[in-house]
C-alpha positions as a LaTeX table, in Angstrom:
\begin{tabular}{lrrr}
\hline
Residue & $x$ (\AA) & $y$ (\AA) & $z$ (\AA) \\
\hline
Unk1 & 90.53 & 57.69 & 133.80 \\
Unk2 & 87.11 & 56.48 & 134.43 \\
Unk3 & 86.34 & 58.67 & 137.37 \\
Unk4 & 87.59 & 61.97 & 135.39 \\
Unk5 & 85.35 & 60.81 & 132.52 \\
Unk6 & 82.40 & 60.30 & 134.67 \\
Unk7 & 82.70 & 63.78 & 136.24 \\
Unk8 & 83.31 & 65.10 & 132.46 \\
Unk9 & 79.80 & 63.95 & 131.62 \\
Unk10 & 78.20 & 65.16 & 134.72 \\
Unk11 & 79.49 & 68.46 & 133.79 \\
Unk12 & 78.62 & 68.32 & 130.24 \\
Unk13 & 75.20 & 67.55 & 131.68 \\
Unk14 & 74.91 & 69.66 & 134.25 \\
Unk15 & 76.00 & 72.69 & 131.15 \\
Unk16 & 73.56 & 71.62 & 129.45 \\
Unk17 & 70.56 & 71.42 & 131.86 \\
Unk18 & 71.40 & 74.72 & 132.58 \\
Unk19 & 71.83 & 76.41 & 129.08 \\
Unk20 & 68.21 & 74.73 & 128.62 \\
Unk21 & 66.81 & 76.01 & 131.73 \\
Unk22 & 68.12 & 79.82 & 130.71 \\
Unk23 & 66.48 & 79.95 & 127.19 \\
Unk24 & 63.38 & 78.56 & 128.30 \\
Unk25 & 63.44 & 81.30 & 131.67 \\
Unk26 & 64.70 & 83.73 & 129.32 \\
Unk27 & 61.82 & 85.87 & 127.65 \\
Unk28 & 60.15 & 85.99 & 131.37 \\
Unk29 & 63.74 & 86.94 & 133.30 \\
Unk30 & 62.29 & 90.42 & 133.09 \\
Unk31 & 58.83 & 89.52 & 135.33 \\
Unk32 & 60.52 & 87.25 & 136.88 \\
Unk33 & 62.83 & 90.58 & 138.48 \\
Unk34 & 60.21 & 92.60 & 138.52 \\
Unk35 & 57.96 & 90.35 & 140.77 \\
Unk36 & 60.75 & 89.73 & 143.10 \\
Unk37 & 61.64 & 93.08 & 143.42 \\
Unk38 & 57.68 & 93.89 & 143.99 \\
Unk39 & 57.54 & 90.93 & 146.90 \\
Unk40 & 60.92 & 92.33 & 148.79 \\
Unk41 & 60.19 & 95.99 & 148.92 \\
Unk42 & 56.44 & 94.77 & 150.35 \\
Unk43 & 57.11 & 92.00 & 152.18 \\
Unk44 & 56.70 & 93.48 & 155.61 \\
Unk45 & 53.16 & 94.66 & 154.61 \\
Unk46 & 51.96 & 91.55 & 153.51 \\
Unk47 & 53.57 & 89.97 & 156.68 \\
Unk48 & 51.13 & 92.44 & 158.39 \\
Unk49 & 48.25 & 91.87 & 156.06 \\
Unk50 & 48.79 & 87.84 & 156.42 \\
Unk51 & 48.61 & 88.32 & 160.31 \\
Unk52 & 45.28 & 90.75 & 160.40 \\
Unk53 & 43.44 & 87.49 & 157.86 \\
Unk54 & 44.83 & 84.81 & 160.79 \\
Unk55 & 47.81 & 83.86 & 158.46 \\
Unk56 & 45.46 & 83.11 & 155.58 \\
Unk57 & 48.69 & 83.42 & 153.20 \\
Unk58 & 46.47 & 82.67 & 150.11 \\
Unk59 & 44.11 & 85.42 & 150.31 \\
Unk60 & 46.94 & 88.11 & 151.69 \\
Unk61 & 48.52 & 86.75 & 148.38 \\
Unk62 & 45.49 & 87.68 & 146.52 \\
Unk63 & 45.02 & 91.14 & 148.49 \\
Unk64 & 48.26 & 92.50 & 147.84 \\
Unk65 & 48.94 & 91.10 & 144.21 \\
Unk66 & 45.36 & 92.98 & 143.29 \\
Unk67 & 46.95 & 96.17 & 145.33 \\
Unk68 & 50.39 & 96.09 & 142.56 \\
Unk69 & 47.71 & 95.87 & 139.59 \\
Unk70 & 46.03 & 98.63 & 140.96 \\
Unk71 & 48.98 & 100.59 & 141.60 \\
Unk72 & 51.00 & 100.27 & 138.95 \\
Unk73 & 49.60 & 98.21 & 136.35 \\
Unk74 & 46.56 & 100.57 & 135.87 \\
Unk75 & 48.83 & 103.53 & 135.38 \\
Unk76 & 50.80 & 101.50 & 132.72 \\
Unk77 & 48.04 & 100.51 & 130.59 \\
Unk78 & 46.30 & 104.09 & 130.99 \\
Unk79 & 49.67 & 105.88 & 129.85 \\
Unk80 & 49.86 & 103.14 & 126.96 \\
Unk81 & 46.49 & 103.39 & 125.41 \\
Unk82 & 46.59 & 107.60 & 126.00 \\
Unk83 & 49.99 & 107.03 & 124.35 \\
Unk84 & 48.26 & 105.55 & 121.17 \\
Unk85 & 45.00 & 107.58 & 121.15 \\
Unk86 & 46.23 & 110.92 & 121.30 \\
Unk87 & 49.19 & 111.32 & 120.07 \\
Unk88 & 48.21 & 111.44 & 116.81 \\
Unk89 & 45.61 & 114.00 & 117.59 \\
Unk90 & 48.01 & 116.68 & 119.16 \\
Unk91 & 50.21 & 116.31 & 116.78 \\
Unk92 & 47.54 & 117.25 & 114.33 \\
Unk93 & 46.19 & 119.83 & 116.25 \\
Unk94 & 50.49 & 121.03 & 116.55 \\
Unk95 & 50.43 & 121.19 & 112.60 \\
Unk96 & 47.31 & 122.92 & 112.56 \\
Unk97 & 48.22 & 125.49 & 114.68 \\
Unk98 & 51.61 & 126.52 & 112.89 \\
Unk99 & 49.27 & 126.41 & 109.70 \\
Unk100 & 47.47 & 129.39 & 111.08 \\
Unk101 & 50.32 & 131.88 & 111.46 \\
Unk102 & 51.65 & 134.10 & 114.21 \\
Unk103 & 49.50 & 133.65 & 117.22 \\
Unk104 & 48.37 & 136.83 & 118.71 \\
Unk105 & 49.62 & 137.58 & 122.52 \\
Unk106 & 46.65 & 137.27 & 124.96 \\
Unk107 & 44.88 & 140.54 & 126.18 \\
Unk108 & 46.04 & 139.88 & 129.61 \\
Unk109 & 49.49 & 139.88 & 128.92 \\
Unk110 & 50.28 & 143.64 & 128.19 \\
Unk111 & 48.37 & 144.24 & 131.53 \\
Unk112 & 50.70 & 142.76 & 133.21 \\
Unk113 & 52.61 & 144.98 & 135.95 \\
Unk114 & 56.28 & 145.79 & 135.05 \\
Unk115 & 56.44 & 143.02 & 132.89 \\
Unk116 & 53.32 & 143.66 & 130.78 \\
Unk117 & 54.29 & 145.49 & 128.00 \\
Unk118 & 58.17 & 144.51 & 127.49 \\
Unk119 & 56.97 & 140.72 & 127.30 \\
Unk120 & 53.98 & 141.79 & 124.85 \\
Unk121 & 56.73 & 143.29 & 122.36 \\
Unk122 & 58.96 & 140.45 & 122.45 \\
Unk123 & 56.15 & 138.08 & 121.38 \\
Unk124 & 55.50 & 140.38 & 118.77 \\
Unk125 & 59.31 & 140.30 & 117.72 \\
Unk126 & 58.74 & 136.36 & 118.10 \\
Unk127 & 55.81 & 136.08 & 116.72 \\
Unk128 & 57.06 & 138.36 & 113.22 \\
Unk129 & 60.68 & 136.16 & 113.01 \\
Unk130 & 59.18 & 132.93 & 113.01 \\
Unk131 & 58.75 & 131.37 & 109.95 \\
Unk132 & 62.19 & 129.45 & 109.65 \\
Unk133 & 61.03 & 128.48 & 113.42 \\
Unk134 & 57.84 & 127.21 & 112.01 \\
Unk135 & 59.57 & 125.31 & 109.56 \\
Unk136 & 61.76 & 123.66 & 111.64 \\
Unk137 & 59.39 & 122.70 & 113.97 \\
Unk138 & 57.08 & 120.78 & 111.38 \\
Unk139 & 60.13 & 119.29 & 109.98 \\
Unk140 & 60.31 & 117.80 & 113.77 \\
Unk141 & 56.77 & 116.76 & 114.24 \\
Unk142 & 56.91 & 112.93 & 112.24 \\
Unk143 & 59.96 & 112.11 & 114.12 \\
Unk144 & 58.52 & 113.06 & 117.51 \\
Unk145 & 55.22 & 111.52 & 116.30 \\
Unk146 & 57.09 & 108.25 & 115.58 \\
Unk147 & 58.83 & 108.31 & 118.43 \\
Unk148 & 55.91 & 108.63 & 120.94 \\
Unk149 & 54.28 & 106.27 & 119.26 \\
Unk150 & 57.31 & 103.70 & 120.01 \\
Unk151 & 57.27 & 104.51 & 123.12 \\
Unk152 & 53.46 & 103.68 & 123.95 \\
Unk153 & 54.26 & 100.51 & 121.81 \\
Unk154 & 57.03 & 99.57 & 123.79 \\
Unk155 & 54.79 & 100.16 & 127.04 \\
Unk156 & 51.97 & 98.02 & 125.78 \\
Unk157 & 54.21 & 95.27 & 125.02 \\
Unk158 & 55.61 & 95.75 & 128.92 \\
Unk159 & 52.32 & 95.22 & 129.99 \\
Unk160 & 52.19 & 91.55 & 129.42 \\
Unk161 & 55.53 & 91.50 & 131.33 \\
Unk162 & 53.41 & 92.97 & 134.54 \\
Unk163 & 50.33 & 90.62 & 134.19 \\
Unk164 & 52.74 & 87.56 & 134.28 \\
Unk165 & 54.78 & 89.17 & 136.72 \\
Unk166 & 51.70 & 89.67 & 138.79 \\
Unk167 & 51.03 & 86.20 & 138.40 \\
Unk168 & 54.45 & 85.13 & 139.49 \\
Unk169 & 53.82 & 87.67 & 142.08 \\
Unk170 & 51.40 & 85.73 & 144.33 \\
Unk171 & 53.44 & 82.66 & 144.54 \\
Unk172 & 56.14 & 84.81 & 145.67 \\
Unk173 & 53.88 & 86.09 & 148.93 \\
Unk174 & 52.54 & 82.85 & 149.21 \\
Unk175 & 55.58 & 80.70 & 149.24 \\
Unk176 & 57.58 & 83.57 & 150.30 \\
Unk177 & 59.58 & 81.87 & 153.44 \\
Unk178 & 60.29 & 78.46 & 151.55 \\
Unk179 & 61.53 & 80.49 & 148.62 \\
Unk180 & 64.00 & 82.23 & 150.99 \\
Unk181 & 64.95 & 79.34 & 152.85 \\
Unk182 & 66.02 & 77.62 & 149.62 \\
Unk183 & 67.89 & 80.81 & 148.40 \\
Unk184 & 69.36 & 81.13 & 151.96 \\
Unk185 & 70.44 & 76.84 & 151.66 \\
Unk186 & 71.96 & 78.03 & 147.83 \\
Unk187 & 73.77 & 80.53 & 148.99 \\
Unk188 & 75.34 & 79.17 & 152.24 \\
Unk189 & 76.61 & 76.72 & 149.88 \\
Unk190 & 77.91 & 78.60 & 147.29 \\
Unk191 & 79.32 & 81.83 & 149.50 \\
Unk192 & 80.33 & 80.08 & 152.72 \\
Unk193 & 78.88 & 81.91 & 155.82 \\
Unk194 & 78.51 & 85.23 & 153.69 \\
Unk195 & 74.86 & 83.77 & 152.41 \\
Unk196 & 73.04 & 85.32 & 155.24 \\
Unk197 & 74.38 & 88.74 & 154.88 \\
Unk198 & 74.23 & 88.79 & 150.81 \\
Unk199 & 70.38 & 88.15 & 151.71 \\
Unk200 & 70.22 & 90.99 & 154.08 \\
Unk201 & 71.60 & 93.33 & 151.80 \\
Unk202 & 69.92 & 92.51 & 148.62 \\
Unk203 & 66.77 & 92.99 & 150.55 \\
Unk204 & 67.89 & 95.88 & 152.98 \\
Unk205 & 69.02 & 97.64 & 149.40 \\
Unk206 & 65.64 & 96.67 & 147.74 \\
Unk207 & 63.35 & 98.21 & 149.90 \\
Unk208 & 65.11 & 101.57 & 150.18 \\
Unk209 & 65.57 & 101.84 & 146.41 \\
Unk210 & 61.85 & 101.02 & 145.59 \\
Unk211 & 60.41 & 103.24 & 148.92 \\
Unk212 & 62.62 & 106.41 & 148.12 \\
Unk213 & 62.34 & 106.22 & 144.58 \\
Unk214 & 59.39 & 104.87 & 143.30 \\
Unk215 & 57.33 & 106.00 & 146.69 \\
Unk216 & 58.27 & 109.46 & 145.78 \\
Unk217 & 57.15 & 108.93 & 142.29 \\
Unk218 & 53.81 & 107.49 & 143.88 \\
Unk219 & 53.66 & 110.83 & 146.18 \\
Unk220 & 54.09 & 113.01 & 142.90 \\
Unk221 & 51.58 & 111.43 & 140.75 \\
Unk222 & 48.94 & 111.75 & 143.48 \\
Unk223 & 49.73 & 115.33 & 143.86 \\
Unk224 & 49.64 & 116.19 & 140.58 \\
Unk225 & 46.46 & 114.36 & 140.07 \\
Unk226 & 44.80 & 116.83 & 142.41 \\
Unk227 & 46.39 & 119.91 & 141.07 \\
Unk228 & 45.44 & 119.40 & 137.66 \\
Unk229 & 42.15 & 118.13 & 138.39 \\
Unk230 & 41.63 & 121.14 & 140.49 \\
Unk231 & 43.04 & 123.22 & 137.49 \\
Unk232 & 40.61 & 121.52 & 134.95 \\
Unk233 & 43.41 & 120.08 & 132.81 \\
Unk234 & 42.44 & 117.62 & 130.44 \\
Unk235 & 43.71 & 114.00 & 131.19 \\
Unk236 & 44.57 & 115.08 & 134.34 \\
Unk237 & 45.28 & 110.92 & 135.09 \\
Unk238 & 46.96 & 110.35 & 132.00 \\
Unk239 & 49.24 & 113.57 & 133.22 \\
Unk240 & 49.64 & 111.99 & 136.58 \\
Unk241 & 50.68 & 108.88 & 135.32 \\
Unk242 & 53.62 & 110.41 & 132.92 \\
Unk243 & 54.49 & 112.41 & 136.01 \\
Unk244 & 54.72 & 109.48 & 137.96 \\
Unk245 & 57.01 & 107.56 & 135.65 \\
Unk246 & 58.98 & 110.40 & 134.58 \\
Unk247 & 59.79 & 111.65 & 138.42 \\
Unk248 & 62.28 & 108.80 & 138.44 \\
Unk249 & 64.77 & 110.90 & 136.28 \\
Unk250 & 65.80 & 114.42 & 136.66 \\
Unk251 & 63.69 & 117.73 & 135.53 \\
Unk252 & 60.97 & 114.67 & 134.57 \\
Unk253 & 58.03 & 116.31 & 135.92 \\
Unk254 & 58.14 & 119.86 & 135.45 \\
Unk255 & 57.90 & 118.93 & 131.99 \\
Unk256 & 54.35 & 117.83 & 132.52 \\
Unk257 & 53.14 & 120.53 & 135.30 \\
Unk258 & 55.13 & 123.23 & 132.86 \\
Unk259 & 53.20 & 121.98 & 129.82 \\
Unk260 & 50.15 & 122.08 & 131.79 \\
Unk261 & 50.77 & 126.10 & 132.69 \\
Unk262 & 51.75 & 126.59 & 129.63 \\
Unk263 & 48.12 & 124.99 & 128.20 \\
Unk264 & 46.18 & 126.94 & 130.66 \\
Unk265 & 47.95 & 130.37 & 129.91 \\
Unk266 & 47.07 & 129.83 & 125.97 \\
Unk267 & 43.44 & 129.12 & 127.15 \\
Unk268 & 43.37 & 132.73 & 128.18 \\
Unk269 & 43.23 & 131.30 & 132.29 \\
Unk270 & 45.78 & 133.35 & 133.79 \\
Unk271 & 44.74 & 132.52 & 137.52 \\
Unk272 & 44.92 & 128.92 & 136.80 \\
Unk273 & 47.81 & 128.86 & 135.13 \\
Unk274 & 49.74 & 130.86 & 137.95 \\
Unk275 & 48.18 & 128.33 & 140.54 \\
Unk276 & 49.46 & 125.26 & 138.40 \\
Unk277 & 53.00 & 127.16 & 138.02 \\
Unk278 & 53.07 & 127.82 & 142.28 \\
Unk279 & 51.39 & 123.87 & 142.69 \\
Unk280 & 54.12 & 122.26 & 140.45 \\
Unk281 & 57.00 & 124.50 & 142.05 \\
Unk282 & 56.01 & 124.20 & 145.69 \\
Unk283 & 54.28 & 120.72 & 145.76 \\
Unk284 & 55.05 & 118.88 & 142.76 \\
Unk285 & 58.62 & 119.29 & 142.47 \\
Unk286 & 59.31 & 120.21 & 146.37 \\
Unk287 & 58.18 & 116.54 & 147.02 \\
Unk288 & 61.51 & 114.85 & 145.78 \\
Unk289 & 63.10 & 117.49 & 148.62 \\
Unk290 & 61.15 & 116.03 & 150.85 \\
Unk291 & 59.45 & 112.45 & 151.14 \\
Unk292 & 62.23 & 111.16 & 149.31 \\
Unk293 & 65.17 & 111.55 & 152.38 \\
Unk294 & 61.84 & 110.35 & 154.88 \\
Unk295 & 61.50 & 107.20 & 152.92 \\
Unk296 & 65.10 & 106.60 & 152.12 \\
Unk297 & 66.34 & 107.58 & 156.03 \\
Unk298 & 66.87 & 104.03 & 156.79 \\
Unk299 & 68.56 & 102.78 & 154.39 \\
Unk300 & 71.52 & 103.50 & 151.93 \\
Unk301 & 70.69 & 106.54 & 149.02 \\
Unk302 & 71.53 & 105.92 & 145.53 \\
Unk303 & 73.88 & 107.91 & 143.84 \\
Unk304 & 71.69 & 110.33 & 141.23 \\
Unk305 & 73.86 & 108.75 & 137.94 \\
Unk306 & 73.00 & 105.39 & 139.39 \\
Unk307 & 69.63 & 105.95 & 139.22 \\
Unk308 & 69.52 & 107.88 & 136.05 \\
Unk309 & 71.63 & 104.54 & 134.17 \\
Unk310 & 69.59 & 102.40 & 135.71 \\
Unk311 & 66.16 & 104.02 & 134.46 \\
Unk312 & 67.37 & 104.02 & 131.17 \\
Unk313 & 69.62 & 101.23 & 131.31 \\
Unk314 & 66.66 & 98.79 & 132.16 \\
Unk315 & 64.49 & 100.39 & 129.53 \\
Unk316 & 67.20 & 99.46 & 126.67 \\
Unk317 & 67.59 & 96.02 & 128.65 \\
Unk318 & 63.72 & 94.84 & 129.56 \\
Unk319 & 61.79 & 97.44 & 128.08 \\
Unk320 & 59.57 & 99.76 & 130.06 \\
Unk321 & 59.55 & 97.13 & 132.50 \\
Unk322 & 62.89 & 97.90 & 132.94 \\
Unk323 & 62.44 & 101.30 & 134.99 \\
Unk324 & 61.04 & 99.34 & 138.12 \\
Unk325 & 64.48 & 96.78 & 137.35 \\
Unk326 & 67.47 & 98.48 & 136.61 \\
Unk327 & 67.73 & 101.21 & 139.61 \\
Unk328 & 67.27 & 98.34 & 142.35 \\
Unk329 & 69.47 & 95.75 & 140.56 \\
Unk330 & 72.45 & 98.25 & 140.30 \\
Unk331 & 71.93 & 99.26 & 143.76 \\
Unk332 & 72.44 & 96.02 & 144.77 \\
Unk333 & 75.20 & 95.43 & 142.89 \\
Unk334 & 76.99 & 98.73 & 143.88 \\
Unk335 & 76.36 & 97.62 & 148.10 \\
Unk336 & 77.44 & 94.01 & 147.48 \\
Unk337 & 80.58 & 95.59 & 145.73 \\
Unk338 & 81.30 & 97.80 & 149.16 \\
Unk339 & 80.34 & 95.07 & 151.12 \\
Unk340 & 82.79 & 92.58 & 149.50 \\
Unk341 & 85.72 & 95.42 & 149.78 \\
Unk342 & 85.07 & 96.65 & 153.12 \\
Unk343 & 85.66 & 93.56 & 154.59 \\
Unk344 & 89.75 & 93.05 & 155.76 \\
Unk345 & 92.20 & 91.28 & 153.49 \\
Unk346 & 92.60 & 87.55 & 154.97 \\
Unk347 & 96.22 & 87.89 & 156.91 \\
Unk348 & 98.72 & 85.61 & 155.14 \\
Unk349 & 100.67 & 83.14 & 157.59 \\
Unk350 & 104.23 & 83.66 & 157.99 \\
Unk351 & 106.78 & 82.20 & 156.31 \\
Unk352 & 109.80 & 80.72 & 157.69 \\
Unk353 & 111.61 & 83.42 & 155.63 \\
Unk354 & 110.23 & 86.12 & 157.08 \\
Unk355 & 109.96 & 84.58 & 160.83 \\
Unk356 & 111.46 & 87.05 & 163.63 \\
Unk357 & 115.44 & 86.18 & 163.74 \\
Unk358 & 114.77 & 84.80 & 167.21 \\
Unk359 & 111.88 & 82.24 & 166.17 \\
Unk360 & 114.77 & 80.46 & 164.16 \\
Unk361 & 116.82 & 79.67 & 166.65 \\
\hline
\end{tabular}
């Protein structure tokens, strides 16, 4: 009775040690993911980086924590404050607009070849049937206003996430081996001889996730930049960072390089906005065709609904934080679900029952 009371406290301690160790982990659980998803999609570069500084892990720590602000903390807070600044002004700018009336067709359009004159009447017809439109949409523009401006809340209140995950960040490079050793120590105890592969394939799955999805993402927001700075669109790297976040779910950026046509069409630019329709159809867009299956060739792709739930799944979870989360952690869990029922049922030993007729004699 003693010994089973003893281990009935231990427990009761042990339950409670950990309960207190969750709530006081749990507000930073989200940078806590987010820098160790970071560190295992880059380790092999700071491995690289450590060697060229003569394994100087402290400053290849520095170097490549610095490189993730730059990257992707820098876009954050640009798309938050542009959120907050000028949202309110185009929405103004909306209302004032529909105040005027019927907008005129440009000059250029009735020019047009074939298509000319039959698209210049139907903005007429458009333009002479849309008052109920107009109505409608100014009974939209508050809600869409109060929306946005949610949203760049919700970023800026991400952003704190990143800055301590960026701190958490360099201890992860800089410890990096230790921290794996211990994980690999925990898990060979807890899994048996599976500890080693669970390791491999949380990583194996990290680094595709983050390279084919957020790389491409990466590859899209640079190539936007340069079309609509070459265009002359205003806020072309506000624009480049909202095409950058929003390539991560489907039909995200052609709602940016589309608005961006659309823009340069209205300000009577007809050459620029056909070159920003044929740069957002053949290099914009064409990019998820393409770098995506390069960066992903190696490793296992993620289903399109996977990603899609896991975009906004970690956004309702962690916040915007949450986008660079949710796709890699339900990748992981999806390959350690295959993993655990590819492998063969254990063979049960025979029973005396069911022993050959000549084994019981």
């Amino acid at each position: 009775m003693n010994s089973k009371l003893q281990h009935y406290i231990q427990l009761a301690a042990l339950s409670v040690v950990v309960i207190g160790c969750f709530q006081i982990l749990q507000p930073f659980i989200p940078a806590l993911l987010f820098a160790a998803v970071a560190c295992s999609a880059s380790w092999p570069l700071h491995l690289r980086l450590r060697s060229r500084l003569n394994g100087r892990a402290t400053v290849s720590a520095a170097v490549m924590t610095l490189l993730l602000v730059v990257l992707v903390i820098g876009p954050s807070s640009l798309l938050a404050m542009s959120l907050a600044d000028d949202v309110t002004h185009a929405v103004e700018r909306v209302r004032l607009l529909l105040d005027a009336g019927p907008m005129p067709p440009p000059a250029w359009l009735r020019e047009l070849p074939l298509v000319g004159v039959p698209l210049d009447n139907y903005w007429h017809r458009i333009a002479d049937s849309r008052e109920e439109f107009v109505a409608l949409l100014k009974s939209l523009i508050e809600p869409t206003k109060t929306v946005l401006l949610v949203a760049g809340r919700a970023v800026a209140g991400s952003l704190i996430q990143m800055l301590f995950a960026a701190f958490v960040l360099f201890f992860f490079y800089r410890d990096g081996e230790k921290l794996v050793a211990s994980a690999r120590a925990m898990l060979g105890t807890l899994a048996g001889g599976h500890g080693d592969e669970i390791l491999d394939t949380v990583h194996h799955t990290v680094t595709g996730v983050v390279h084919g999805i957020f790389g491409t993402a990466l590859a899209q927001g640079l190539v936007a930049l340069a079309g609509f700075w070459v265009a002359g669109v205003p806020g072309a790297l506000v624009l480049a960072a909202a095409t950058f976040f929003l390539s991560m779910i489907p039909v995200g950026p052609p709602l940016i390089w589309g608005g961006a046509t659309i823009w340069l069409f209205q300000q009577e630019q007809p050459g620029w906005g056909v070159f920003m329709l044929l740069w957002g159809l053949l290099a914009i867009s064409s990019i998820d065709n393409v770098v995506k299956p390069l960066l992903i060739s190696r490793h296992s792709a993620l289903p399109m609904l996977l990603i899609v739930l896991g975009v906004f799944g970690g956004i309702a979870a962690f916040g915007f934080i949450g986008i660079f989360i949710g796709p890699p952690m339900l990748a992981v869990g999806l390959n350690l679900v295959q993993m655990w029922t590819a492998r063969p049922a254990p063979v049960a030993a025979a029973t005396p029952s069911a022993a050959a007729p000549d084994q019981l004699l």
